[in-house]
Structure formats: C-alpha cells, structure tokens
C-alpha positions in Angstrom: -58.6 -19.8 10.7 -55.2 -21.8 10.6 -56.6 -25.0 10.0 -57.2 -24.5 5.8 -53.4 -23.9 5.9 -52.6 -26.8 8.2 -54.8 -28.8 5.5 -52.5 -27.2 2.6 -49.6 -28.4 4.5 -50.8 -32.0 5.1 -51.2 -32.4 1.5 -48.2 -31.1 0.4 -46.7 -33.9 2.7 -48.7 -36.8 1.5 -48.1 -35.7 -2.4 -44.3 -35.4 -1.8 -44.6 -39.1 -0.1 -46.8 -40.3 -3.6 -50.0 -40.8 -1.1 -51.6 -38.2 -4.3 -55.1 -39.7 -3.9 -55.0 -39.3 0.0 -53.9 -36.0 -0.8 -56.6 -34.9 -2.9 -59.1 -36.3 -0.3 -57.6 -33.8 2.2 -57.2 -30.7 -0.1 -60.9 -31.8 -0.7 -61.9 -31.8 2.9 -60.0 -28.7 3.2 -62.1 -26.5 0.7 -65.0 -27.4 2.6 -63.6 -26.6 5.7 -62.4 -23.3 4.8 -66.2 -22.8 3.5 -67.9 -23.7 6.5 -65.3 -21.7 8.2 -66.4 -18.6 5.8 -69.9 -19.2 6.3 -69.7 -19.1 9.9 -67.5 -15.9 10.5 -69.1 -13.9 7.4 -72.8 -14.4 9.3 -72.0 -14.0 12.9 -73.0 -10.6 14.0 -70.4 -8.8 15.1 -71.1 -7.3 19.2 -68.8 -4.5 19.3 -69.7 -2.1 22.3 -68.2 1.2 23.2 
C-alpha cells in the first residue's frame, strides 16, 4: 500500500524538474493504482481463525 505514495513522490520530482506533463501522467496512473489497490483489499474476505 506504499506504492500510491511512492507515485506522489515521483511526481513531485518530475514537477520540481518542469517534466509537469510526465508528471500528471503519473499522478494519473497513480489514482488508478490506488483504486485497484482499494478494490482489491476492500473485497478480499478476510480468514481470521481463532
């Protein structure tokens, strides 16, 4: 679940170096990544056994 920030951080680096488009791309990529990521955890039963 690290990866949306590591996404955040890679864009932060190409917009401080004025590569904004190539930027955008990734924060782009990174919404849907942190979707899928959401969709996968929030539907995954959960196997807990005591």
């Amino acid at each position: 679940m690290a990866l949306p920030f590591f996404g955040v951080l890679v864009a932060c680096g190409l917009a401080w170096m004025k590569l904004r488009m190539i930027a955008v791309w990734v924060v782009i990529a990174t919404i849907a990544l942190t979707l899928f990521l959401f969709r996968y955890h929030a539907t995954s039963a959960i196997d807990i056994n005591l």
